[in-house]
C-alpha atoms as one frame of an Amber mdcrd trajectory, in Angstrom:
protein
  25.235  -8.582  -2.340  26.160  -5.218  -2.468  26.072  -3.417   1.179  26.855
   0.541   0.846  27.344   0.465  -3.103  30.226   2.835  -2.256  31.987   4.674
  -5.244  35.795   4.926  -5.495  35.607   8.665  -4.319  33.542   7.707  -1.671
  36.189   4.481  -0.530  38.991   7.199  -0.707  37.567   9.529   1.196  36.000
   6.964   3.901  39.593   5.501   4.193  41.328   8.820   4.344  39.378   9.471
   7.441  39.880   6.551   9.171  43.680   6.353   8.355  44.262  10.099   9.506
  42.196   8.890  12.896  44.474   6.019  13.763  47.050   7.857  13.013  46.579
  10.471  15.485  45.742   7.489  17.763  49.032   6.055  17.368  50.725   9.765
  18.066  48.418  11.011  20.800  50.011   8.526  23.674  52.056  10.045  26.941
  55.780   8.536  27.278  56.404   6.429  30.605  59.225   8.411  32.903  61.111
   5.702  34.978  61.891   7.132  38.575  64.271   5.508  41.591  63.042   6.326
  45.083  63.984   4.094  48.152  60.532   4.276  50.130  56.365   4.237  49.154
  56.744   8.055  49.592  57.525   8.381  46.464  53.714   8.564  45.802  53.067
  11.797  47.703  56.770  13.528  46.485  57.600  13.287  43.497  56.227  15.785
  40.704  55.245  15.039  37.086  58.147  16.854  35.345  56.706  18.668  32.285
  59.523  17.937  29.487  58.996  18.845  25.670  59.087  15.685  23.464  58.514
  15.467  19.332  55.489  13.114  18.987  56.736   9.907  16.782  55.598   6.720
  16.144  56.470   4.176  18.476  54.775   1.246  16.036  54.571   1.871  12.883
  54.045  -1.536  11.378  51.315  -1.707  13.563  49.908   1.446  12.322  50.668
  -0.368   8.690  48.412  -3.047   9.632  45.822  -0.894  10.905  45.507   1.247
   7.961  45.461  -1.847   5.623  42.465  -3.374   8.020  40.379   0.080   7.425
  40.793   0.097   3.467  40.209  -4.050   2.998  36.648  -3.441   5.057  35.661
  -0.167   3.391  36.373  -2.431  -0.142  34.081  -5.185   1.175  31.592  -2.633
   1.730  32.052  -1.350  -1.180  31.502  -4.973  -3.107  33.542  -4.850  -6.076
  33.585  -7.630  -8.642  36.122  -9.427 -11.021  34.637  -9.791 -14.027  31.468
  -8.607 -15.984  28.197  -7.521 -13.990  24.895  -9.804 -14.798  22.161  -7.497
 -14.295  18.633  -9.598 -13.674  15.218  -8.687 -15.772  12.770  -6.367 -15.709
   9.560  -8.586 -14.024   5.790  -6.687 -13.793   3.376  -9.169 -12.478  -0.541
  -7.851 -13.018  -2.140  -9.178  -9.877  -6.181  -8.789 -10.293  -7.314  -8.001
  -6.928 -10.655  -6.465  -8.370 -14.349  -7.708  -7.340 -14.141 -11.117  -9.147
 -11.436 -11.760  -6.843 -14.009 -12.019  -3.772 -16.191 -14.793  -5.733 -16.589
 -17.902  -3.532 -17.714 -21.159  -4.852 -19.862 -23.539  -2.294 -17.467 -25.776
  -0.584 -14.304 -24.254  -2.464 -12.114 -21.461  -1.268 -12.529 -17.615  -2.475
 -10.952 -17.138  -5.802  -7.999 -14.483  -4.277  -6.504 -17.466  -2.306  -5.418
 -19.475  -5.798  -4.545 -15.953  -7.334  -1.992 -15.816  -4.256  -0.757 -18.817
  -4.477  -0.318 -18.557  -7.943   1.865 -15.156  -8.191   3.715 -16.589  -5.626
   4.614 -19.905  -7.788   5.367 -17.190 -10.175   7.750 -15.716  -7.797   9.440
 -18.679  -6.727  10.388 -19.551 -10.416  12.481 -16.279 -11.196  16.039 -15.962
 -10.134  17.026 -13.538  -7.159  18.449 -11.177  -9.407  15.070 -10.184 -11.050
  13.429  -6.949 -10.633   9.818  -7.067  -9.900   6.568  -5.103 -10.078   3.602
  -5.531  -8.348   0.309  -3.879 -10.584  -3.446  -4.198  -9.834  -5.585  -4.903
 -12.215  -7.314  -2.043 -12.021  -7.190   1.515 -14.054  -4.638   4.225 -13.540
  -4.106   2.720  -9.594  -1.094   2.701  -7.878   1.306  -0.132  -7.647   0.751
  -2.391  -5.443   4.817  -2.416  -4.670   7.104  -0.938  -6.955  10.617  -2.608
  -8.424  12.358  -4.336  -6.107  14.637  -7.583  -5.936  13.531  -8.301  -2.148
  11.454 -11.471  -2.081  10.615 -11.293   1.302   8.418  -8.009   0.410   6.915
  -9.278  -2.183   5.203 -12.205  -0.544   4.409  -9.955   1.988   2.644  -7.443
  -0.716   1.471 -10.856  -2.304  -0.283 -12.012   0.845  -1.510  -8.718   2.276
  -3.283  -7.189  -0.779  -6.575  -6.589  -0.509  -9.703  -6.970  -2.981 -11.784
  -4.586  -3.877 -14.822  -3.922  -5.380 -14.152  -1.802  -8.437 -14.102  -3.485
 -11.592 -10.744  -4.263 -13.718  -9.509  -2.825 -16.908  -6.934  -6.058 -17.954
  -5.762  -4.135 -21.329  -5.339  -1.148 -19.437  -3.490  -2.833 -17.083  -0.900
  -4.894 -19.282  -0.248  -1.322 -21.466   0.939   0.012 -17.824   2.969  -2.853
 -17.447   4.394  -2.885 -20.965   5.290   1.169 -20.391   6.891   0.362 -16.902
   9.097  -2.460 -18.475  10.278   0.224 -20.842  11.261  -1.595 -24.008  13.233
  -4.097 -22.319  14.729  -7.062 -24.625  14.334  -9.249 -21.572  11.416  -8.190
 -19.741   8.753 -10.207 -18.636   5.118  -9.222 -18.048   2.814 -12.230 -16.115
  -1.308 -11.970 -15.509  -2.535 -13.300 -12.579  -6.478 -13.372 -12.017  -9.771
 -14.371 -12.857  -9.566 -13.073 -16.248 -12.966 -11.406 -16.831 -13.299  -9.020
 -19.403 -16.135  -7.197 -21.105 -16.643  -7.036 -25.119 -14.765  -3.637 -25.685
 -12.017  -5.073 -22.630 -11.860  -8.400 -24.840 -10.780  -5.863 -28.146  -8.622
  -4.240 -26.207  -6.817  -7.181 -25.265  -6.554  -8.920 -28.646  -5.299  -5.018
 -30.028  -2.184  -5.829 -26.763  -1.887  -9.497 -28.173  -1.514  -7.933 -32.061
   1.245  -5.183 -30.145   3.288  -8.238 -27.810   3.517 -10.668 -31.158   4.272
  -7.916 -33.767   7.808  -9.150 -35.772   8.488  -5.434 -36.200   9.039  -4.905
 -32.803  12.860  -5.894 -32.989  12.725  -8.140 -30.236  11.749  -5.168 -27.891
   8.396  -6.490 -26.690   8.001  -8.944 -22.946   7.223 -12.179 -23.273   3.592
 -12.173 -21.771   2.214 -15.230 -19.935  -1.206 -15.807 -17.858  -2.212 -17.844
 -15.148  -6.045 -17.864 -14.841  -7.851 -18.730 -11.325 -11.589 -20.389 -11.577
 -11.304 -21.883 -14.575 -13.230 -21.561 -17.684 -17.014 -22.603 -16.341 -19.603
 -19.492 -15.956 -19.521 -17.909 -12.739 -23.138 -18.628 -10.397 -23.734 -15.494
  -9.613 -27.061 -13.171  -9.505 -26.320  -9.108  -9.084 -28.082  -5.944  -8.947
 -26.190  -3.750 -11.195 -28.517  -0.643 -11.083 -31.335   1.025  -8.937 -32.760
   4.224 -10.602 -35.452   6.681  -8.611 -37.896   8.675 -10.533 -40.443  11.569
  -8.252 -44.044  11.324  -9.801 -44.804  14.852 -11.543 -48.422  14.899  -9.610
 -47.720  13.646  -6.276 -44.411  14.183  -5.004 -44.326  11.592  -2.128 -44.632
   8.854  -5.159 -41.685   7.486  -5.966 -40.952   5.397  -9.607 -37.976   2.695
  -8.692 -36.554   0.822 -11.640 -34.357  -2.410 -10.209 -31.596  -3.597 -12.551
 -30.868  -7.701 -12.061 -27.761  -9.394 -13.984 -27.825 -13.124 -14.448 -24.445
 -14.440 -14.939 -24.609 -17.864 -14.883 -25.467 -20.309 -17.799 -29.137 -21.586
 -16.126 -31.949 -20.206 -15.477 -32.843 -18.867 -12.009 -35.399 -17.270  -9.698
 -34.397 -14.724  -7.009 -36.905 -13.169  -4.755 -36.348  -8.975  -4.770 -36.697
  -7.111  -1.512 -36.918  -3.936  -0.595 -36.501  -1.530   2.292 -36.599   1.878
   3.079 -34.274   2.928   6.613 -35.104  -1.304   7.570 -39.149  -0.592   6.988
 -39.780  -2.927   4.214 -41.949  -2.120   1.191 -42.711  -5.429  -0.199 -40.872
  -8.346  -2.507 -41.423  -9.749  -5.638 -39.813 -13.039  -6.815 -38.280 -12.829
 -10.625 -37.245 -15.162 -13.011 -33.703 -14.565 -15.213 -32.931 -16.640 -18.437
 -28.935 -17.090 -18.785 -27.237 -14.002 -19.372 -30.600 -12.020 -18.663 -30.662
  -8.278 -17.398 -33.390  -7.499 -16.492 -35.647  -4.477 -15.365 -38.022  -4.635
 -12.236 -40.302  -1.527 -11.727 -42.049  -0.754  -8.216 -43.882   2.072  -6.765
 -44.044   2.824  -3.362 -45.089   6.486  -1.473 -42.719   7.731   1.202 -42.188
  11.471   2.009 -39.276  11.870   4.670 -35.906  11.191   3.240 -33.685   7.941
   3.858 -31.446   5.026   2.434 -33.712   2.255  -0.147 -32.243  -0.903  -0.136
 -32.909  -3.337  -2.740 -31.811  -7.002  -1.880 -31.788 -10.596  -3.858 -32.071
 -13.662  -2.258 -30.561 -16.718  -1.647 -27.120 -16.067  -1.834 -24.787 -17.247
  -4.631 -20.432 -17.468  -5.326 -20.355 -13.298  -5.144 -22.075 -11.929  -2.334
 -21.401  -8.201  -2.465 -23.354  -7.729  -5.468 -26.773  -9.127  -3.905 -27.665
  -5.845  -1.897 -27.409  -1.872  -3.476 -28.211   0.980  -2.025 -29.578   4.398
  -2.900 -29.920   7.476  -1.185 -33.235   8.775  -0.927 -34.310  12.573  -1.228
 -36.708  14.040   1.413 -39.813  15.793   0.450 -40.055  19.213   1.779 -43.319
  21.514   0.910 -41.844  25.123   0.061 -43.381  27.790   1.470 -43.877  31.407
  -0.792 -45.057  34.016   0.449 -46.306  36.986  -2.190 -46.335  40.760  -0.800
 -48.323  42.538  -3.695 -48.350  46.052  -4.922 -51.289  47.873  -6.494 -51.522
  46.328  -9.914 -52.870  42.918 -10.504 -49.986  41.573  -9.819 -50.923  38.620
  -7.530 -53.211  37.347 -10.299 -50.380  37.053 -12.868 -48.228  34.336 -10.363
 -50.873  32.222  -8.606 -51.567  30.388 -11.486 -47.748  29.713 -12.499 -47.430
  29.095  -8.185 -50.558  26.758  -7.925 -49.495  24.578 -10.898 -46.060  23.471
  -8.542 -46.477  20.472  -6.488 -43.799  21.411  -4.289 -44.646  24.727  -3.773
 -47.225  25.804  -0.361 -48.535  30.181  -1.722 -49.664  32.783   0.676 -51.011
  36.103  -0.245 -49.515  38.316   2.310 -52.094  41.514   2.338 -50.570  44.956
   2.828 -49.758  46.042   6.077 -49.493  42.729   7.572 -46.227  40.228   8.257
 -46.677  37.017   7.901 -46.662  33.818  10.504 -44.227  31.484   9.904 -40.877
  32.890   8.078 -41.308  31.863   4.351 -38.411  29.889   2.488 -38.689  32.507
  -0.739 -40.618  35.760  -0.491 -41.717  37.769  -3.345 -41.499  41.508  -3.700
 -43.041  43.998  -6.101 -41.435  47.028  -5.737 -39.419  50.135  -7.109 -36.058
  49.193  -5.414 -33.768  46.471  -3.328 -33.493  46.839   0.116 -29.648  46.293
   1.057 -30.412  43.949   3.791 -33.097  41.341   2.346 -35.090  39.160   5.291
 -35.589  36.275   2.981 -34.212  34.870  -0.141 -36.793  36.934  -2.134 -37.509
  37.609  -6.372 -38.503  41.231  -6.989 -39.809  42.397  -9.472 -39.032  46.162
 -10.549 -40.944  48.238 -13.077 -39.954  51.482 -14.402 -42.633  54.970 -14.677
 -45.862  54.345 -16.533 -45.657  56.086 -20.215 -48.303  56.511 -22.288 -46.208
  56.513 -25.353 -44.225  53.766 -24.339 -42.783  50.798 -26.593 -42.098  47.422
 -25.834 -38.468  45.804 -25.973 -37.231  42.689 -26.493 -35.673  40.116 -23.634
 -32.351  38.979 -25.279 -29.156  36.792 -24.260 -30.387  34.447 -21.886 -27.738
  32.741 -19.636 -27.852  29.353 -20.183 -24.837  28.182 -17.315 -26.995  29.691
 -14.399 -29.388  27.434 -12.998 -32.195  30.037 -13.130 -31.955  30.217 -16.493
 -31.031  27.006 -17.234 -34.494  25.631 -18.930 -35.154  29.093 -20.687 -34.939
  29.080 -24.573 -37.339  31.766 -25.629 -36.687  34.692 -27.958 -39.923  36.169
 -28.160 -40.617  38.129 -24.938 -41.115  41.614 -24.705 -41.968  43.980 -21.716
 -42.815  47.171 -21.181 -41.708  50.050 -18.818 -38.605  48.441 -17.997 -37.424
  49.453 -14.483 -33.411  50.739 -13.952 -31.470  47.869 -11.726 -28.383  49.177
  -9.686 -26.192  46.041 -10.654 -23.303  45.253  -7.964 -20.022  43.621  -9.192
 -21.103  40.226  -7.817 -24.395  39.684  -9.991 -24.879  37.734 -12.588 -26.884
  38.681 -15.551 -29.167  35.991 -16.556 -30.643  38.365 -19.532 -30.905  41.155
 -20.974 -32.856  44.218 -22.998 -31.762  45.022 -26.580 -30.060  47.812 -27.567
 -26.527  49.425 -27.909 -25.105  48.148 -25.279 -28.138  45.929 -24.237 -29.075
  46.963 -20.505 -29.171  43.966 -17.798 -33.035  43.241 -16.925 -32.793  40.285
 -15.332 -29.880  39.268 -12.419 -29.362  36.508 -10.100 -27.680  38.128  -6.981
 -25.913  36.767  -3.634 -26.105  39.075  -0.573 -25.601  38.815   3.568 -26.074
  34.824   3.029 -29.117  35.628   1.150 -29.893  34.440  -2.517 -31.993  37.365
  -4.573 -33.472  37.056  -8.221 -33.986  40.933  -9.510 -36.423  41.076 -12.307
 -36.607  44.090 -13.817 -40.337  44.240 -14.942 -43.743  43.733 -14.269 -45.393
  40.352 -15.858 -48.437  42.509 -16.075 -46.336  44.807 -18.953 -45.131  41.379
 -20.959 -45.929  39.167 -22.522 -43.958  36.520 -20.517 -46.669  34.761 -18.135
 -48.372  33.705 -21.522 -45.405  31.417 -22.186 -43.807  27.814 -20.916 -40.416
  30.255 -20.015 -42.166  31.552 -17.199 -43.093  28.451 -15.253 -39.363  27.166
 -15.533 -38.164  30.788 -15.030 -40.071  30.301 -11.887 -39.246  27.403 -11.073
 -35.444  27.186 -11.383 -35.504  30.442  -8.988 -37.032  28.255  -6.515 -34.634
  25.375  -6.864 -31.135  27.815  -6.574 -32.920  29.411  -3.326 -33.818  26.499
  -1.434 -31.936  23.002  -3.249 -35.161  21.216  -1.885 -36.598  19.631  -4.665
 -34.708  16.320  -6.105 -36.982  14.589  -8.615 -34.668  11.624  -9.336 -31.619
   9.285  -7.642 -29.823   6.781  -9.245 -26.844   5.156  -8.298 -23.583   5.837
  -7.615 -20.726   2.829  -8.748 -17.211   2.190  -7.982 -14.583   3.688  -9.548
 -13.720   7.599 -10.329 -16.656   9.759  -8.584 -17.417  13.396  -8.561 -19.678
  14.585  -5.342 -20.804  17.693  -4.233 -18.919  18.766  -1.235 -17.224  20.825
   0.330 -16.026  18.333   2.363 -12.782  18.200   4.771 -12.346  14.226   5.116
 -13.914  10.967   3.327 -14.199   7.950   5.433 -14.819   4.665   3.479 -17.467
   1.772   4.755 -13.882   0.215   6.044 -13.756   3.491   8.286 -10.644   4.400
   6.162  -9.797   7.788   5.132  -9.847   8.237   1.429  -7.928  10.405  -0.557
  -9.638  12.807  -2.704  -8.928  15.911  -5.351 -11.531  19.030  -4.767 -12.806
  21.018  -8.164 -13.978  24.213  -6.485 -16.813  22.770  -3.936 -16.895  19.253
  -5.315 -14.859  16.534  -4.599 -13.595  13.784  -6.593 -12.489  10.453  -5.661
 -11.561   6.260  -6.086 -14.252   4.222  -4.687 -13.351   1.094  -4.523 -15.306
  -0.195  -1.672 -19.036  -0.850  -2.036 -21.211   0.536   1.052 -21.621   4.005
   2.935 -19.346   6.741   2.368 -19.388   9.663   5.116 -18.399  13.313   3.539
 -17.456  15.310   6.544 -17.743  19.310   6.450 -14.462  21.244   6.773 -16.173
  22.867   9.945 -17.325  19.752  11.483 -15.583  18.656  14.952 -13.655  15.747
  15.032 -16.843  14.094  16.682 -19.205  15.377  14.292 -22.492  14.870  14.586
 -24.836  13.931  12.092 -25.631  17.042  10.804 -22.439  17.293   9.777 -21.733
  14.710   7.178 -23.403  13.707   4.579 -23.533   9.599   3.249 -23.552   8.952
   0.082 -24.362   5.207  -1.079 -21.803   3.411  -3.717 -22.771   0.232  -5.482
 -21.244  -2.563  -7.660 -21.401  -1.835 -11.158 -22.748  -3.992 -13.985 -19.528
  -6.437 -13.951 -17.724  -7.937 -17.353 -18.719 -11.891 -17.740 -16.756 -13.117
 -20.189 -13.600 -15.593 -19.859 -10.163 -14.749 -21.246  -8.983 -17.602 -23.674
  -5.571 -18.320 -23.730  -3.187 -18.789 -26.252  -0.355 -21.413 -26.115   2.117
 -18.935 -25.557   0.345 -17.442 -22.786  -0.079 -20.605 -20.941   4.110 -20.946
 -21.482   6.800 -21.754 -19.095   9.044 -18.422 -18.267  11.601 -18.577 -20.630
  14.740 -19.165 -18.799  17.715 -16.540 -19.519  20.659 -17.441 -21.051  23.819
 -18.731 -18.932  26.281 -15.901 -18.441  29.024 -15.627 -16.587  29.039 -13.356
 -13.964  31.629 -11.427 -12.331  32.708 -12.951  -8.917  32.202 -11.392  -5.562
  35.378 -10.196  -3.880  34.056  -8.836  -0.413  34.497 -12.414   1.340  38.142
 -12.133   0.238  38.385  -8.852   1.344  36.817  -9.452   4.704  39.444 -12.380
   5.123  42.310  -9.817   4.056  40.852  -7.334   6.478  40.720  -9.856   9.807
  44.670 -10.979   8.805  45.609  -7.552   9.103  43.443  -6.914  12.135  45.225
 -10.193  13.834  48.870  -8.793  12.517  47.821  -5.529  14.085  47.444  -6.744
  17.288  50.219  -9.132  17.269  53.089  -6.691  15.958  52.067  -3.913  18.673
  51.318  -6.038  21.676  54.618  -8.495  20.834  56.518  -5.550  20.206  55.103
  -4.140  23.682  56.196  -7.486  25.554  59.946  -7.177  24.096  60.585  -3.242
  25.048  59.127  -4.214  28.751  61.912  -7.189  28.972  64.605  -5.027  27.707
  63.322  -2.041  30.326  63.388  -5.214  33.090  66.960  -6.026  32.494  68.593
  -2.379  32.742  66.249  -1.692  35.259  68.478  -2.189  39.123  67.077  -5.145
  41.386  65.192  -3.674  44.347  68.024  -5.391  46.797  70.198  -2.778  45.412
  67.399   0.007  46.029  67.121  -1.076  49.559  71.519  -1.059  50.322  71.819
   2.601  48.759  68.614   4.009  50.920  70.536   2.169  53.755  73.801   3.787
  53.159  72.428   6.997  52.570  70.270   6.642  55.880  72.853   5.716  58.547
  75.278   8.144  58.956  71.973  10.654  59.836  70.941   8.290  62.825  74.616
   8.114  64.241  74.548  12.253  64.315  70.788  11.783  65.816  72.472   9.698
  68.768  75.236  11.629  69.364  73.044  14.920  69.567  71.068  13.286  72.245
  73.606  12.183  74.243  75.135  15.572  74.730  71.994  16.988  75.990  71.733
  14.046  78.385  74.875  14.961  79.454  74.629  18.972  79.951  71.171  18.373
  81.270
């Protein structure tokens, strides 16, 4: 027990305090003054007589007692011992909350229940003094609780942790626990879970085992025990551990779906697959796993708008949250182009790189005229930029016709941009290149040899506009003849309008990167999650499986829709195979060795500090009682008070009477 842990500075000074106050207590009192008056009028005539006094202590050996009462309780608080200290171990106890923790066997209770019961028997065998650790199972999380000796928190921590869905990393795990112990000769480091490891998990863990039983260690490694939950048999359990979305090249309202089934078990089963698009279904197929099968289903189904596909197993089995994944659909959207031509034929060179895009709607927009419906991208030929664009818009820019002119080479293409991403060609040239006022905020995406080469083509960002400034005609290249001109193209009209998304796949528990920005996660549970942002993406711990809503930083606290966007996580394929113990592993706790530690003096002190109290009080208020009796006998009886006042009084009423018989008499 050790209440305040108080230093001997600290005591001092704490006592010191107290002292000087009861001291000043024991000063600071006003001195009785004894008065004889013969009548109650006393009350309304006499004065308080204002007479300098030296302050001095009236009881000292209460004051004694006192002070000796102040420094015995600050000692108890202080809790020193006679003796040597015993200082308890060092205790981490790995408790794997992670998915297989949720598995529920017919008729038998969910896996998590035995794992509490069992770090709790753990608990129950250390002694008080022991430091413990609470770990999850899983990689580079948080503890759970760190060191403490209160057992009362730990059950609680122990009793109110809850699963989740990511998957664990057991040799990760132990490492952290080994590193927390920190070398400790008497540490201890206990397992507590279902024990499910994949192979590289399973290498990792005999590579710990190899560590924890090295002789070299000098006696500096934990002893390391496990208690396993679920025993040994293979788990029942059917999952979908992938969904994977593919947009058909042709028709882009076709979609290519690729269904990924684990069997886990030891039998053979059938499961029936289902699938849904925003609740419509699609259809169901039933499919047949061999033990330890993973499988591949393939569908194809057509569906333009955009939505969530669910993919769902049936019946049931031990590990429900696995049967059902989601992915988030894209939405088709046609893009509409719109081409303003000049005088050369320069309509002719992009209709047939246009036509050949399925996601792409082209309209020739004569001169003169403005067109209908405001286009998503319009292109420009022209001889300059206008500073305030109407649409995201590619220009092309050609220089003055020369008849003597010679052709130059496109050079330094910029991979990292996403216009240019696709582009690997060294082997265009142009002609009449035209001269592009650059801004500081472009980016060059190529370039015209020469000393220093001149930028001819830019991606540029303007008035919330997106602009891609080519600086050429195709007509004078001979870059329409080649497959860089298509993806040139077509990577333009992806940065401009983010529309087209030819493939989905899912998204898993565990560390996730998503394109944000976003101001606040919300989990499936409806918690907050915390989160790291890299520029506009966001990066996170999933360890829930369901919908997770990315709110915008501008959104209102009741955001709409609009303003969030859901992004689908799923349960990962999951690692099937059983830890095997080894007969040290499946030990007792080794029990420390006796010492002798150092008694506890505060009771002692307590007792020493109530005697002193109960002297206190007796020495002042005894001493009290005895100056009162001796103040009682030289004190004069109030007969005597009342003969004196007498006296005194009766020669004044004889002069009264005589006074008033004289002026009877004259009158």
């Amino acid at each position: 027990m050790n209440w305040l842990a108080l230093t001997p500075v600290q005591v001092a000074a704490v006592w010191s305090a107290l002292a000087a106050l009861a001291l000043w207590l024991y000063l600071h009192h006003r001195k009785p003054q004894h008065r004889r008056v013969s009548t109650l009028r006393f009350w309304a005539s006499v004065q308080p007589v204002a007479q300098p006094r030296r302050r001095r202590l009236r009881e000292p050996w209460a004051l004694l007692a006192q002070v000796l009462f102040l420094m015995f309780l600050i000692l108890a608080l202080a809790n020193p011992r006679l003796g040597v200290t015993y200082e308890g171990r060092s205790v981490v106890i790995v408790f794997d909350t992670s998915i297989w923790s949720q598995v529920r066997p017919q008729g038998e209770s969910p896996w998590i229940d035995g794992e509490r019961k069992e770090a709790q028997r753990v608990l129950d065998s250390l002694p008080s003094g022991d430091r413990v650790l609470l770990l999850p199972a899983e990689a580079d999380a948080p503890p759970i609780l760190p060191f403490t000796t209160d057992r009362g928190a730990l059950r609680r921590a122990i009793a109110d942790a809850p699963t989740s869905s990511s998957v664990a990393d057991i040799p990760r795990a132990l490492e952290m626990g080994t590193a927390a112990l920190g070398g400790s000769r008497r540490g201890l480091l206990v397992y507590v879970g279902p024990g499910m490891l994949s192979e590289q998990q399973a290498r990792g863990l005999e590579e710990f085992r190899a560590a924890v039983e090295n002789p070299d260690a000098n006696g500096g490694q934990p002893q390391f025990l496990v208690r396993l939950v679920g025993g040994d048999a293979p788990v029942q359990n059917r999952g979908i551990t992938r969904l994977s979305l593919r947009r058909d090249a042709a028709q882009p309202d076709l979609w290519h779906l690729l269904t990924q089934i684990k069997n886990y078990s030891d039998a053979r089963t059938n499961v029936v697959l289902k699938l849904s698009v925003n609740g419509q279904p699609l259809g169901q197929r039933a499919i047949s796993l061999s033990p330890g099968e993973l499988a591949n289903a393939g569908n194809e189904f057509t569906w333009a708008r955009g939505g969530l596909l669910q993919a769902e197993i049936t019946p049931s089995d031990a590990l429900g949250v696995d049967d059902r994944a989601v992915v988030n659909l894209p939405a088709f959207r046609m893009i509409r182009v719109a081409v303003f031509p000049g005088n050369s034929p320069f309509p002719a060179d992009l209709l047939a790189v246009l036509s050949s895009n399925p996601y792409l709607h082209t309209e020739i927009v004569p001169p003169g005229t403005n067109v209908d419906v405001p286009p998503d991208v319009a292109i420009y030929q022209g001889a300059s930029v206008p500073a305030q664009p109407a649409f995201n818009s590619i220009w092309f820019l050609s220089g003055p016709a020369a008849a003597a002119s010679h052709s130059v080479r496109v050079v330094g293409w910029n991979s990292q941009h996403p216009v240019t991403r696709w582009v690997r060609t060294h082997d265009v040239s142009v002609r009449n290149p035209g001269e592009i006022n650059m801004l500081p905020t472009d980016t060059i995406l190529a370039s015209a040899e020469g000393n220093p080469p001149s930028p001819l083509i830019l991606a540029r960002e303007q008035n919330g506009r997106r602009l891609l400034i080519i600086g050429f005609d195709p007509h004078n290249s001979n870059f329409p003849l080649q497959s860089a001109f298509p993806l040139l193209m077509a990577g333009g009209m992806e940065w401009m309008t983010h529309s087209v998304d030819e493939s989905a796949d899912s998204l898993f528990t565990g560390e996730l990167d998503l394109p944000g920005p976003a101001a606040r996660i919300i989990s499936p549970s409806g918690k907050e999650v915390s989160f790291a942002r890299n520029g506009q993406n966001v990066h996170l711990v999933a360890t829930e499986t369901g919908m997770y809503r990315l709110i915008s930083p501008n959104a209102a606290p009741n955001a709409a829709p609009g303003n969030e966007t859901s992004v689908a996580v799923n349960t990962p394929l999951l690692p099937a195979q059983h830890m095997t113990l080894t007969a040290s592993e499946s030990a007792k706790i080794e029990p420390e060795p006796l010492q002798q530690a150092g008694w506890d003096l505060w009771r002692w002190l307590v007792l020493l500090a109530i005697v002193a109290l109960w002297l206190e009080w007796w020495i002042y208020y005894s001493g009290r009682e005895n100056r009162r009796a001796m103040e009682m006998r030289t004190t004069p009886a109030d007969g005597e008070f009342q003969d004196k006042n007498l006296e005194s009084e009766r020669p004044l009423d004889e002069s009264e009477d005589r006074k008033r018989t004289y002026d009877r008499m004259v009158g």
